[in-house]
C-alpha positions as CSV (number, residue, x, y, z in Angstrom):
1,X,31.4,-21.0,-20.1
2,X,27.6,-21.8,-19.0
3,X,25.4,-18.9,-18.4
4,X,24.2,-18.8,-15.1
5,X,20.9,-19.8,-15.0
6,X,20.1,-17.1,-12.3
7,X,17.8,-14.3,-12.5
8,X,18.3,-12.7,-8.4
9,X,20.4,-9.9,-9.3
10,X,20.2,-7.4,-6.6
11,X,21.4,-3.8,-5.4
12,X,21.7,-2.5,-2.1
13,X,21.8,0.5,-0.7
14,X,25.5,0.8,0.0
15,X,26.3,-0.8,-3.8
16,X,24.0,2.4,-5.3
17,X,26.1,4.7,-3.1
18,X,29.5,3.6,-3.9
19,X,28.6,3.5,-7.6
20,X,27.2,6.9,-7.3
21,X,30.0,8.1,-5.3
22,X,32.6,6.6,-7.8
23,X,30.9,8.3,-10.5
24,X,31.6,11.5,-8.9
25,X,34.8,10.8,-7.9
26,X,34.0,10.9,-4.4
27,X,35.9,7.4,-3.8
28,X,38.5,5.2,-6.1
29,X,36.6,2.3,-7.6
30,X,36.9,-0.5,-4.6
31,X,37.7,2.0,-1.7
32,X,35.5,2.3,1.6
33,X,33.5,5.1,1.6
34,X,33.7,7.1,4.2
35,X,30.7,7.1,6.9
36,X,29.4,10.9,6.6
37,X,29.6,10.4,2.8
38,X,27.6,7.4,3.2
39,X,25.1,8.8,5.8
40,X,24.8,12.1,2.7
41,X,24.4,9.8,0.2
42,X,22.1,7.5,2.2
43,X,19.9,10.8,2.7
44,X,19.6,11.7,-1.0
45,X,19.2,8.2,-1.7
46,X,16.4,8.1,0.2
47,X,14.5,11.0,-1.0
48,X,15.5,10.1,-4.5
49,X,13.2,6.8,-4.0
50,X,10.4,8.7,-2.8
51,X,10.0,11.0,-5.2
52,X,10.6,8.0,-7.9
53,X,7.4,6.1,-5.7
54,X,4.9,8.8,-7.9
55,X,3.6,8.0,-11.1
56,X,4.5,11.8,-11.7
57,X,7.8,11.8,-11.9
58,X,7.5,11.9,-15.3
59,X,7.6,8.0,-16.3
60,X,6.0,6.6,-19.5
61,X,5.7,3.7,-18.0
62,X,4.2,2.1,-14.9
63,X,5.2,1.0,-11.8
64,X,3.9,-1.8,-11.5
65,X,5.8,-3.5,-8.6
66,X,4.3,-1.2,-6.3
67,X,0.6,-1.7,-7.1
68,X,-1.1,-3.1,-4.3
69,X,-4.7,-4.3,-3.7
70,X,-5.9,-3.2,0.0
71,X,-9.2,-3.9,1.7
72,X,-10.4,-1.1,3.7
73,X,-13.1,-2.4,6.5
74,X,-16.6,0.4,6.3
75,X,-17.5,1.8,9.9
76,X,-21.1,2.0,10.3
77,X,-22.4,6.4,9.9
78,X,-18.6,6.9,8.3
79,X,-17.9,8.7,5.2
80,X,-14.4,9.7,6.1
81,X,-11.3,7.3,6.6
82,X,-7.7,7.2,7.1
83,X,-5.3,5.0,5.3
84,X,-1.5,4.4,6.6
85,X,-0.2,4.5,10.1
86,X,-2.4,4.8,12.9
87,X,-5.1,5.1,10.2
88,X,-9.1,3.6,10.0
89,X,-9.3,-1.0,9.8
90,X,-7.0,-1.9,6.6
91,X,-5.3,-4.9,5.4
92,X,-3.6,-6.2,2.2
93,X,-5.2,-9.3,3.0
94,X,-7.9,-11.1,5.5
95,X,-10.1,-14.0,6.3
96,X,-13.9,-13.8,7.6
97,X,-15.8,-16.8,9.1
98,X,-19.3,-16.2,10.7
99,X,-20.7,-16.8,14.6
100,X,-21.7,-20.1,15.1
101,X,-23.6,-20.0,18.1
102,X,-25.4,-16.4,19.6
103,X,-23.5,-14.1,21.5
104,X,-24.4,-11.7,24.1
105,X,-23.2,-8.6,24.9
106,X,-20.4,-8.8,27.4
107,X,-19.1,-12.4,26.1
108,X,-15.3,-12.5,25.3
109,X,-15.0,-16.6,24.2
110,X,-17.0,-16.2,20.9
111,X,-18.3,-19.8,19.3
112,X,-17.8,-19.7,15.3
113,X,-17.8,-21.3,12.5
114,X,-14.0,-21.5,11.6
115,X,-11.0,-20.7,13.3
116,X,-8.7,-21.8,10.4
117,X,-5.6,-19.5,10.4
118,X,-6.4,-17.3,13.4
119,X,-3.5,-16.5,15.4
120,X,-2.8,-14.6,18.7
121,X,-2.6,-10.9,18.0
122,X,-4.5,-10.8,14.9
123,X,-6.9,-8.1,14.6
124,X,-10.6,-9.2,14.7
125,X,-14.0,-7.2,13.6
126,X,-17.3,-8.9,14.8
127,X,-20.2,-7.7,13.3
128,X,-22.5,-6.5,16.0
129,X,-26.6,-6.6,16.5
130,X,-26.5,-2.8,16.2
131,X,-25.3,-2.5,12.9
132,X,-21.9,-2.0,13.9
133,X,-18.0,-3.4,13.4
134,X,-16.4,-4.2,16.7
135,X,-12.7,-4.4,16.3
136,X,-10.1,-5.7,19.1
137,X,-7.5,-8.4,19.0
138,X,-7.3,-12.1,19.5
139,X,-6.0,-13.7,22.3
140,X,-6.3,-17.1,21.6
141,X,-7.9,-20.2,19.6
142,X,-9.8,-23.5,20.7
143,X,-11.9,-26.2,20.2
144,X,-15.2,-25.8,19.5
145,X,-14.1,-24.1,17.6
146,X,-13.8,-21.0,19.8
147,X,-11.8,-17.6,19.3
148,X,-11.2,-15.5,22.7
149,X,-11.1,-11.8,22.2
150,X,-9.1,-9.2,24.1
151,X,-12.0,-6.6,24.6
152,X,-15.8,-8.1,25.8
153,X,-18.9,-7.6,22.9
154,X,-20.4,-4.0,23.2
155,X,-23.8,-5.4,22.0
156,X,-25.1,-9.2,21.4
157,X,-24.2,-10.7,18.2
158,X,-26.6,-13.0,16.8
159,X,-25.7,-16.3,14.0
160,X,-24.4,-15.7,11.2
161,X,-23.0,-12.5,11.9
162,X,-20.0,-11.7,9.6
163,X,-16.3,-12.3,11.7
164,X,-12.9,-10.4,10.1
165,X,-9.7,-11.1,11.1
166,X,-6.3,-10.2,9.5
167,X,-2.6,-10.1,10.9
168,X,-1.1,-6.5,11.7
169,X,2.5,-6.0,10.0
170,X,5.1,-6.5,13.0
171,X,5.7,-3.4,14.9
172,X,3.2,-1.5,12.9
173,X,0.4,-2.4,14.2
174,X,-2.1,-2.4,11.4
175,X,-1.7,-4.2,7.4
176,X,-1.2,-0.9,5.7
177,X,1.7,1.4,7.2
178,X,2.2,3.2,4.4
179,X,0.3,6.1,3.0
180,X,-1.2,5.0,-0.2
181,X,0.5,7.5,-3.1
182,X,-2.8,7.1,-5.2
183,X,-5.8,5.1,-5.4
184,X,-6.3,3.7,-9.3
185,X,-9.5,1.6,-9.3
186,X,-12.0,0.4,-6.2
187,X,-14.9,-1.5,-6.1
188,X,-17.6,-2.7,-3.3
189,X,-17.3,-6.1,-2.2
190,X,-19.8,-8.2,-0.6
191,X,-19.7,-11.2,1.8
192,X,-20.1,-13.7,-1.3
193,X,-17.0,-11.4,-2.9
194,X,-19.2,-9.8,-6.0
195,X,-17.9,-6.5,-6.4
196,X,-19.8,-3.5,-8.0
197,X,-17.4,-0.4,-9.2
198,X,-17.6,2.9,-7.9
199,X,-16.1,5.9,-9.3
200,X,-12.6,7.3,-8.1
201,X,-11.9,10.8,-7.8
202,X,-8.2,11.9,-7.5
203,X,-7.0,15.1,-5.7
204,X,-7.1,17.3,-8.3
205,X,-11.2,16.4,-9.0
206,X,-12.6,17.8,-5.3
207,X,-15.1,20.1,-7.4
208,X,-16.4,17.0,-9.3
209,X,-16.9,15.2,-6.5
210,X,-18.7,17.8,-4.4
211,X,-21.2,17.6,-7.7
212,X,-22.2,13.8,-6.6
213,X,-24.8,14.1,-4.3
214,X,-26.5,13.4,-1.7
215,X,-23.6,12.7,0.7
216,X,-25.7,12.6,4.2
217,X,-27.8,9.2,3.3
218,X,-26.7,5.9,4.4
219,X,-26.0,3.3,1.7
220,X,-24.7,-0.2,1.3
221,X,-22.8,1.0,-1.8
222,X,-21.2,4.3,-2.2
223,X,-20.8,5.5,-5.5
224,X,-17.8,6.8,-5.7
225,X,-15.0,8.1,-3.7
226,X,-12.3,11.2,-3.0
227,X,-8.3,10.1,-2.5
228,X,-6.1,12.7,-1.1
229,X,-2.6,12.0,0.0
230,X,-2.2,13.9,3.2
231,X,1.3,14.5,4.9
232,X,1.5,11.5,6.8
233,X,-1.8,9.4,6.2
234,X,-4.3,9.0,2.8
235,X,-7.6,10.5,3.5
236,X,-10.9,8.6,1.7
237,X,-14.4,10.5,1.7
238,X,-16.8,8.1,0.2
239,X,-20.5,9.8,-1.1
240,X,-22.1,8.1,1.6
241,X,-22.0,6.5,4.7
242,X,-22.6,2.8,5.2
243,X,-25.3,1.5,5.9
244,X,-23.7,-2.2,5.9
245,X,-20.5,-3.0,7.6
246,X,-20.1,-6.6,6.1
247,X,-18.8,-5.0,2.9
248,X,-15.2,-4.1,2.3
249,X,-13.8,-1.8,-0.4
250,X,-11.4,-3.4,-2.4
251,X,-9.1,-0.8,-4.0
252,X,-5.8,-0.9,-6.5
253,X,-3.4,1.5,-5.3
254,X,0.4,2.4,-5.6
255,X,2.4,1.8,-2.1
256,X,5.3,4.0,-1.8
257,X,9.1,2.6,-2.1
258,X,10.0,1.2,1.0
259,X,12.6,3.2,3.3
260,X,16.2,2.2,2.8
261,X,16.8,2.3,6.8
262,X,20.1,0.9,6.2
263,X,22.5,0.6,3.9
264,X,22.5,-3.3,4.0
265,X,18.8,-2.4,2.6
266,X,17.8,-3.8,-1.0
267,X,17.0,-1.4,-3.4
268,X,12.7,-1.6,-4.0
269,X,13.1,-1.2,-7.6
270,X,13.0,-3.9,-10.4
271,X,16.4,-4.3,-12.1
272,X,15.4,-2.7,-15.0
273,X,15.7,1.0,-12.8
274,X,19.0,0.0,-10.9
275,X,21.4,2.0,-13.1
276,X,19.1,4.7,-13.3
277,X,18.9,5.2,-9.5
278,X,22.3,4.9,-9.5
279,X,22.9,7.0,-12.3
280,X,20.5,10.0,-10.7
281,X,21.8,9.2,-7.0
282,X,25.1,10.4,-9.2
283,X,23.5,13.3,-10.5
284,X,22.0,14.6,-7.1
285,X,25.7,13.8,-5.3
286,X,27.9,16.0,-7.6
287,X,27.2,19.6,-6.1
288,X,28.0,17.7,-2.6
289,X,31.0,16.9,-3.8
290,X,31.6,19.6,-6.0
291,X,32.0,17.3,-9.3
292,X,31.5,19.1,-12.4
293,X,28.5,17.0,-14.1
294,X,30.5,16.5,-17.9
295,X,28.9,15.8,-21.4
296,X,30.3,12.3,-20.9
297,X,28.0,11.8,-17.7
298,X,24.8,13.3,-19.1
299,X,24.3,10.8,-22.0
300,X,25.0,7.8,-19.6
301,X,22.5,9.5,-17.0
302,X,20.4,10.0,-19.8
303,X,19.9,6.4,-21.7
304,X,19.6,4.8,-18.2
305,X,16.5,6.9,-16.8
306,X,15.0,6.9,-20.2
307,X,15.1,3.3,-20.3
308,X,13.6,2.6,-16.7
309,X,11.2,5.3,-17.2
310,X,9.9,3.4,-20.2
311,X,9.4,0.3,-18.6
312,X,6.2,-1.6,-18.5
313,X,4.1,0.9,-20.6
314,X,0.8,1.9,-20.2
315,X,-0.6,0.5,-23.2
316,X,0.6,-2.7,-23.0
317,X,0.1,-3.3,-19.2
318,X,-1.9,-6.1,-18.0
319,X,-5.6,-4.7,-16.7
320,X,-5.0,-1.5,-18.5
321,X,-7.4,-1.0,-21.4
322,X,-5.4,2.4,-22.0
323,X,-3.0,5.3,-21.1
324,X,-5.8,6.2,-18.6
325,X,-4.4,4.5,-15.7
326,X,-8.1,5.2,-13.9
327,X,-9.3,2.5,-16.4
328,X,-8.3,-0.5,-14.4
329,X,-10.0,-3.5,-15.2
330,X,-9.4,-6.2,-12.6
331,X,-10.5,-9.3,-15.4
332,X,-7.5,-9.0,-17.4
């Protein structure tokens, strides 16, 4: 017989409960499982992903499926921002044309330069005369071209200041609705996208941080920058304010797993970690469902969580000069 030729293999969240569950002997191999089991299992499930999201859950390798680059937009006199839900102008992506014709305060149909791929509902920074980012949202496009904004100009805005735009995620309101899990490597980046590096300092590093100083002056560039993960949102302190809102800071970071909302949800792992999430969702399950864990299952559980945990490793990863994971270099 051929071999397939197809390379989509995919687990959901109900297949990683039923295997998990028929490992435990919870269900017969092919039976239903019963809803409350499922909604349990669902529940570990759930914050068995997360915890796997970290890069210290003890993995060799990386994760690299869930390294993301973000732009975060600089507010003009702000050294402190927040990154997720609800959280300070981000975006995974975004697009910037400049003001074609000069604007005065008050004006809500704004002549530019391009309008190529604005949509209704995108959200739109206009750099302002007074040194400072206006955000709203777009209403519509026109000829000209033209973009009409939701919320009037605050101050005039003369030609050739800088215009941002990027489209919210559905429902969330904003392009990042995650917290970030950890920042790896950011830069500065300019209108003409040159980037100059600036130092990260994770968590754990607050006391080496405090030691950069001065922290009250204004600068186009900061030099470096302090990630913590708070309980719901990521919190960035930058050295110093800035003094130029028309640069962005471009930063490598890991997302979290996606939620499995459902169980019709894929699981947000490469294959290479399916039997392991399995194998641990199995693991987790069998005080539930009082299932003595045998020295049959813990070799099994074993090779496959070795195996995934291995994947991709750090000296071999693409952009990674070595086990240093701070040491992130965007040219490779």
């Amino acid at each position: 017989m051929a071999t397939s030729n197809s390379f989509d293999y995919s687990v959901t969240a109900a297949d990683a409960v039923q295997s998990a569950l028929e490992k435990v002997n919870a269900v017969v191999a092919g039976e239903s499982v019963d809803s409350d089991d499922q909604a349990l299992a669902l529940r570990e499930l759930n914050k068995l992903v997360k915890q796997w999201s970290h890069p210290s859950d003890g993995s060799e390798g990386m994760k690299v499926w869930l390294r993301r680059f973000v732009y975060m937009f600089l507010a003009e006199g702000q050294r402190v921002y927040l990154l997720g839900p609800s959280g300070d102008e981000a975006t995974e992506s975004y697009t910037q044309t400049t003001i074609r014709l000069a604007e005065a305060s008050g004006q809500t149909v704004l002549d530019i330069v391009s309008s190529t791929g604005m949509t209704a509902a995108d959200i739109i920074g206009i750099e302002l005369d007074d040194g400072t980012l206006q955000w709203t949202t777009i209403v519509s496009t026109g000829a000209g071209p033209v973009v009409t904004i939701a919320v009037a100009l605050t101050a005039a805005a003369a030609v050739g200041n800088r215009v941002f735009w990027y489209t919210p995620v559905s429902g969330a309101g904003q392009s990042v609705p995650y917290r970030p899990v950890e920042i790896i490597f950011a830069v500065v980046r300019n209108v003409s996208d040159n980037d100059t590096p600036i130092d990260v300092f994770q968590r754990e590093q607050w006391g080496e941080f405090e030691m950069v100083s001065p922290k009250t002056t204004e600068a186009d560039i900061p030099v470096s920058l302090f990630y913590e993960p708070k309980r719901t949102q990521g919190q960035v302190t930058l050295d110093s304010a800035s003094g130029n809102v028309t640069y962005v800071i471009r930063m490598l970071l890991y997302a979290p797993v996606d939620d499995l909302d459902a169980a019709a949800n894929d699981l947000a792992f490469p294959q290479e970690w399916f039997s392991a999430v399995e194998w641990e969702l199995a693991k987790r399950l069998s005080t539930s469902f009082s299932y003595p864990w045998t020295q049959t299952d813990e070799p099994n559980w074993s090779q496959a969580t070795v195996i995934a945990r291995k994947t991709n490793p750090r000296g071999f990863t693409g952009g990674f000069r070595s086990q240093d994971s701070s040491e992130f270099d965007p040219s490779l």
